[in-house]
N, C-alpha and C positions, 0 to 999 in steps of 0.2 A: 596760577596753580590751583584757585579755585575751580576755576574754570573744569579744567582736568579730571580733579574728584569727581563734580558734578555730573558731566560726562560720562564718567566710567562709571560713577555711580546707575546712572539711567540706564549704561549700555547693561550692566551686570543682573540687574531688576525686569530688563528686556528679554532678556537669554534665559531667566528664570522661569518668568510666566511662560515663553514660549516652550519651553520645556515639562511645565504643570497642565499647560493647555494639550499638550501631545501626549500627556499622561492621562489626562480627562478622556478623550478621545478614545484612545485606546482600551482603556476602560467601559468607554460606551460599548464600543464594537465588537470585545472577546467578554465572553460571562468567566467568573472567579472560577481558571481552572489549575491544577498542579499535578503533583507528580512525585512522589517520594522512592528512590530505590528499598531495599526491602534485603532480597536475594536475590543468591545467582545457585543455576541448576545445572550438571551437566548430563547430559542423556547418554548414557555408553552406548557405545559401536557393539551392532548387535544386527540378527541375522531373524527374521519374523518371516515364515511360514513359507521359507526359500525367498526372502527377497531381502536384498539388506537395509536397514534403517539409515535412512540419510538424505540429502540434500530436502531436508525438509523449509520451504520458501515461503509458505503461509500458512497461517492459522488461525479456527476458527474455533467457536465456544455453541453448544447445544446447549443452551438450560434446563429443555426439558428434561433430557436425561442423565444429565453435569457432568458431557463427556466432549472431547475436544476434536478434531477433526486433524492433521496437518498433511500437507501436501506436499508428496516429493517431487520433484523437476527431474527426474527423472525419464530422458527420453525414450522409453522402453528402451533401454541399451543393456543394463541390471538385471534387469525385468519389466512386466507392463506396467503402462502408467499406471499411479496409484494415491491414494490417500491412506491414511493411517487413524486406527479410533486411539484416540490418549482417554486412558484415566488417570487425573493428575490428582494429587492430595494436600493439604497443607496441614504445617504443624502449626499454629498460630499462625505469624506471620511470616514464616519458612517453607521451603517447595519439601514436603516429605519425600518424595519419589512420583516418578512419571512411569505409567507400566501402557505399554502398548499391548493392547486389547485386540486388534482387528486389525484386517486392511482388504482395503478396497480396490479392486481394479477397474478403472473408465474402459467400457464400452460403447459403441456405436451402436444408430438404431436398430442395427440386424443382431446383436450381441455379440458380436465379434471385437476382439481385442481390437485397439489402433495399432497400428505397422511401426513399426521401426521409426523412430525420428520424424513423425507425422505430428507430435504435441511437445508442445515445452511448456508442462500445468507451473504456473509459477503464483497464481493468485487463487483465493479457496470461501467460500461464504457459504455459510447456513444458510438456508431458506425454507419457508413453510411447508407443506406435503412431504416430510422425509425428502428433503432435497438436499441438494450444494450446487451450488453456483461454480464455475471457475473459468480460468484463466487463459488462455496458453500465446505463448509470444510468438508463435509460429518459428519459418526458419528461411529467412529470406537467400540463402545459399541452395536450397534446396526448392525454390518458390512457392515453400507454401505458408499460407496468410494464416496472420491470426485468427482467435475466435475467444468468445464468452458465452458459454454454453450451460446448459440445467443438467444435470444429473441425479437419478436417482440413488440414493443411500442404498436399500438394499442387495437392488441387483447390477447397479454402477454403470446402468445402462444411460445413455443422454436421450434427453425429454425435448428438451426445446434448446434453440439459438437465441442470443442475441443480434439484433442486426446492427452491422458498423458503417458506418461513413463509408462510402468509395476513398475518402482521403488517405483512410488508412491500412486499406488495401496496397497488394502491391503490384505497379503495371501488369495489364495485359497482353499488350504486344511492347514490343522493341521502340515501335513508334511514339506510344505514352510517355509525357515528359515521367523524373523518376518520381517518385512519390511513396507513401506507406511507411508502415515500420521500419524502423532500423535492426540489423541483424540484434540476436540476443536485447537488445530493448525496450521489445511491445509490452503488453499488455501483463503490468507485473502485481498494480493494487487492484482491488477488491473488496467492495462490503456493500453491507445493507444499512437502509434506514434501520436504527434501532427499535421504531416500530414493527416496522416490515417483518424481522425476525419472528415477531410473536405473534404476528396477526394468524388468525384463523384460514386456514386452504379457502380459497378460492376470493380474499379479499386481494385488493391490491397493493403492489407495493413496491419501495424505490431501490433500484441497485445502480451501484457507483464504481467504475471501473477510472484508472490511469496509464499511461503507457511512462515506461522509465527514463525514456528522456525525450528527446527532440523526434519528429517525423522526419524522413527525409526531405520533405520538403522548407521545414522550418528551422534545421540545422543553419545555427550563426554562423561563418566565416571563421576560421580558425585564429585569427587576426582579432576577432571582436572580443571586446572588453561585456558587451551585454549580459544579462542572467540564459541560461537556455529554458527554452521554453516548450514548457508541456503541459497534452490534454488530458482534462480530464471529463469524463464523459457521465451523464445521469440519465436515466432510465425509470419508465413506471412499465412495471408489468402487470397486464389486467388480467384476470381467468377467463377473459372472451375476447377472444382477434391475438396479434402479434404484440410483442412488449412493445415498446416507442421509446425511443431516444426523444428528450425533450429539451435538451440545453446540454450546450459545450463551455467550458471554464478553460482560464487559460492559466496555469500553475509556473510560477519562475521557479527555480532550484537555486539555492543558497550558491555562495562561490566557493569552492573546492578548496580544502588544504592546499599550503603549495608540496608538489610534489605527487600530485594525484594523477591516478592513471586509470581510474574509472569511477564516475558520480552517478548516481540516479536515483527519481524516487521509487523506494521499494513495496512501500506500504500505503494504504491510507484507510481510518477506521471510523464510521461516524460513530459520533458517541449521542447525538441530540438532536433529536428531531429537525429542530429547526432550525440544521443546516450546518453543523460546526462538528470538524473531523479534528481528529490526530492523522500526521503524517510524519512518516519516517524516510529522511535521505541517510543515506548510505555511502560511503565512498572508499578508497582502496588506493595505497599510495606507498611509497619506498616505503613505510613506516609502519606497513599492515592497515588493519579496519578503523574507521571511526564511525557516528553516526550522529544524526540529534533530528531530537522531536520536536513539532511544533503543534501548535494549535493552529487549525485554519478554519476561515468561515467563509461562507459563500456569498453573504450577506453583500450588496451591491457589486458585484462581478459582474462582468458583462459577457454576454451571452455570444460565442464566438461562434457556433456552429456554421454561420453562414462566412466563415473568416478559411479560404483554404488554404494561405499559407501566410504566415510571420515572417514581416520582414526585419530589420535591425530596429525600427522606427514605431514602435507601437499606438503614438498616438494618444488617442484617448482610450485606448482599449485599457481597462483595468481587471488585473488581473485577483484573481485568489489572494483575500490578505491574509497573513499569518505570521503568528510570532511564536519565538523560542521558547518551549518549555525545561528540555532538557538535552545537553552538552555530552555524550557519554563519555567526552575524553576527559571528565573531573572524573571519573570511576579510579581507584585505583588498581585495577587489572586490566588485563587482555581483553578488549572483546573483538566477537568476530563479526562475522557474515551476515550479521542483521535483516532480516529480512521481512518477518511477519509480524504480528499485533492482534491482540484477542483482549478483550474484556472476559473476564472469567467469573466465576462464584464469588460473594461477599468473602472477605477473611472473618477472622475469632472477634476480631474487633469492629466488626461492621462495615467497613469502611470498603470499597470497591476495587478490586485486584485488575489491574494490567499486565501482560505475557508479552514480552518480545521473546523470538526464537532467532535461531540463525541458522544458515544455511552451511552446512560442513564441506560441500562442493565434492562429496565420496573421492573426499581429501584427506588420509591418516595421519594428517600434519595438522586436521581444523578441526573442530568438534562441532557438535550440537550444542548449543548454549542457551538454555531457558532465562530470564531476567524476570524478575516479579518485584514489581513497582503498584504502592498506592494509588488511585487513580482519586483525587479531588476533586469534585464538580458539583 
């Protein structure tokens, strides 16, 4: 019987350290971050300058001039694709009201609107020179490919491309094995180094795109118990020659409620320099929305670029690590269609303001939902 104690004694002292030693670790690898809910905002259904407010999918924060940016997804079908200027206010630590200021419409380099179902802008970044960055997931039904493109703020014309991988392109003849985005989810997050934001025109600086779930060619088998896996892609853009794509990561997505009938990641925000995001999955299931935030870092990821398809067996490839910060199914209300992420103005109390938004899907059944959470760091 001694025996036994002993034993379970060691085994129990075993499972402890190992569990302390996984806590040290983890500790090494994320810096002390958090997250506090705060409020919730709803943006009414409203009609700005003939176009209607809505499927707003990301969002961004201009410091300089403490105004917000958000982007509807929108396929020119409403009207032309577009962004939105938000002035947002706080009471303390309360969303006062959100008043839509402006909107923008993306042009092409001749100034001409884009056509009918040519853009699905679903990702939105600030950038230096009165720019933004964005998104669009393309529409593999209609064969045309994504893109990450510059645009100008004032007259919403596009400035520069980013260049993407062939991989994620989609075939060119019938011959090409399939490959590229998958229908509705390419290229959905978007942001900049947090330096990057501030840096002065014509320094350089890093932007970081993902697509929302699997490429076609790294789509698991429907059969597969695996995480699905997705890229995310980084970028330096210099003021002389073409931006460069310089490292590919390979991001697993959390395993889905049961019950779920679509997952992906929607967002992803760096908050630090060196190398450590928030990222928001999203998912949609018999039971409506859920979501949760994690902390990710890039910090020894391995560099996949040279990787064109995933198969079940990853190997030694190490992916994106990241852990949970926040669960949004402990909220006690509804949320929706989560979509975007912005670091915003300090609050009353100093302390550093986080915006999720959601996407209403120009659904009279779903709203616009602002969320304002402490941001820790």
């Amino acid at each position: 019987m001694l025996k036994i104690f002993l034993l379970l004694f060691v085994f129990i002292n075993l499972v402890a350290c190992g569990t302390v030693s996984q806590a040290q670790a983890q500790e090494r690898l994320f810096p002390k971050v958090s997250v506090d809910f705060l409020d919730r905002y709803r943006l009414p259904k409203q009609t700005f300058k003939q176009t209607p407010v809505g499927g707003l999918s990301g969002l961004t924060y201009n410091q300089r001039d403490n105004l917000f940016y958000a982007i509807s997804d929108d396929r020119s079908q409403y009207a032309p694709a577009r962004f939105y200027t938000l002035d947002l206010n706080f009471k303390e630590t309360k969303i006062e009201n959100i008043t839509v200021k402006d909107v923008t419409f993306f042009k092409t380099e001749t100034g001409d609107f884009f056509p009918k179902g040519e853009i699905d802008s679903e990702g939105i970044a600030f950038a230096p020179g009165n720019t933004v960055f964005i998104s669009s997931e393309g529409d593999t039904k209609k064969n045309i490919n994504p893109f990450v493109s510059r645009f100008d703020i004032s007259t919403g014309k596009r400035k520069q491309n980013l260049p993407l991988p062939q991989r994620f392109l989609l075939p060119e003849t019938a011959e090409e094995s399939a490959k590229g985005v998958r229908n509705n989810l390419g290229f959905e997050s978007l942001t900049l180094n947090p330096s990057g934001v501030l840096s002065p025109e014509g320094d350089p600086f890093r932007v970081f795109t993902a697509t929302e779930s699997s490429l076609t060619q790294d789509k698991l088998p429907p059969e597969s118990e695996q995480q699905t896996r997705v890229r995310f892609l980084h970028y330096v853009v210099n003021p002389i020659g073409q931006p460069l794509p310089i490292a590919e990561h390979l991001y697993l997505l959390d395993e889905p409620p049961l019950g779920t009938i679509k997952t992906g990641l929607t967002e992803m925000l760096a908050i630090k320099p060196e190398g450590y995001f928030l990222s928001l999955e999203r998912s949609y299931g018999l039971s409506g929305y859920t979501a949760k935030l994690f902390l990710v870092t890039v910090g020894n990821a391995t560099d996949t670029s040279g990787v064109d398809t995933f198969n079940v067996n990853l190997g030694n490839l190490q992916p994106l690590r990241k852990k949970l910060l926040f669960d949004f199914s402990t909220l006690n209300f509804d949320i929706y269609n989560l979509e975007g992420l912005a670091v915003g103005t300090r609050l009353s109390d100093g302390s550093q303001s986080l915006l999720v938004i959601s996407d209403d899907n120009f659904n009279e059944k779903e709203v616009t939902q602002v969320l304002l959470f402490r941001l820790i760091s």
